[in-house]
N, C-alpha and C positions, 0 to 999 in steps of 0.2 A: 504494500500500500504506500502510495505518496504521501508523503509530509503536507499534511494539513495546513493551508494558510489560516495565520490565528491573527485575529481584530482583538482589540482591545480597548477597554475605557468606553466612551463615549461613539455614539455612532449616531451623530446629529446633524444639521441644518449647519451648523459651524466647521463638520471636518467631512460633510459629504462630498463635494466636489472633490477635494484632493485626496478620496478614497476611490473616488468614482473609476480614473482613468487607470489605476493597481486592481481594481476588481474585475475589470471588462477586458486589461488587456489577459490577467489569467483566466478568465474565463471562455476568453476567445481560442487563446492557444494549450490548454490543457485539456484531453478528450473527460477528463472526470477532475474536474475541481471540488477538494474537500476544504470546507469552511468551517473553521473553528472558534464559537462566536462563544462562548465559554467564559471569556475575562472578558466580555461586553458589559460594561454597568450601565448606560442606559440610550435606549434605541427610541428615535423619535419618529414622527412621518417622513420626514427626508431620509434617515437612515433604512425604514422600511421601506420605501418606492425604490433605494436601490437595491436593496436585496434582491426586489421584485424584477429588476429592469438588469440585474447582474443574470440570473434566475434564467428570465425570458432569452437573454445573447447566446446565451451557452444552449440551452435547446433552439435558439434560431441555428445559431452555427453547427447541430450536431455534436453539440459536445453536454458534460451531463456536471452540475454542479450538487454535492452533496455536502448538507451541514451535520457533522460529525459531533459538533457539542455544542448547545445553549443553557446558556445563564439565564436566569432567574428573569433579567431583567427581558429578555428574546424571548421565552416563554409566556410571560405575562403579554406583553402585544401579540404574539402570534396567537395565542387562546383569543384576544381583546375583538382580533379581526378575522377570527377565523381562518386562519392561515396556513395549520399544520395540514391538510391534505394540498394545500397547493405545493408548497415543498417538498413534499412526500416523504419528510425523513422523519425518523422515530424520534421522539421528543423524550429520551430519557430524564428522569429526576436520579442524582448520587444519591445514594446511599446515606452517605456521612448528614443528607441534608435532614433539618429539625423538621418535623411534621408540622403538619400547618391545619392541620385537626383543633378544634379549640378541644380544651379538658373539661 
């Protein structure tokens, strides 16, 4: 398996353009880009439209992007917008994470 490209921090309206042309040109040129969105702390609507528009290049061009790990904060929007079947990738919770069941 390839080495997972990993985002980190913030995935907003303020670093999306200069994430934008790193995301499309690996998406462009790698037949299966894995996205590791894992140390994302917080994803806004510009950071989702490119996910989405990253997402879309890579099945335009024949090539296939899979997100290998989401943080808390990727999960919450992706539940928020109904998301996880357009990505198609399994939305694992760790293990190590506190349940979120009230007592």
């Amino acid at each position: 398996m390839q080495e997972p490209l990993v985002l980190e921090g913030a995935v907003t309206i303020y670093n999306a353009q200069e994430l934008k042309d790193r995301l499309l040109s690996a998406a462009r040129s790698s037949p299966e880009l894995h996205l590791d969105l894992s140390l994302v702390t917080e994803l806004d609507s510009a950071g989702l439209q490119l996910l989405y528009l990253v997402k879309r290049e890579a099945t335009r061009t024949g090539n296939a992007l899979r997100i290998v790990a989401h943080s808390d904060a990727v999960r919450e929007v992706f539940d928020l917008c109904n998301l996880n079947a357009y990505f198609g990738d399994p939305t694992l919770i760790p293990a190590q994470e506190p349940s979120r069941q009230a007592a």
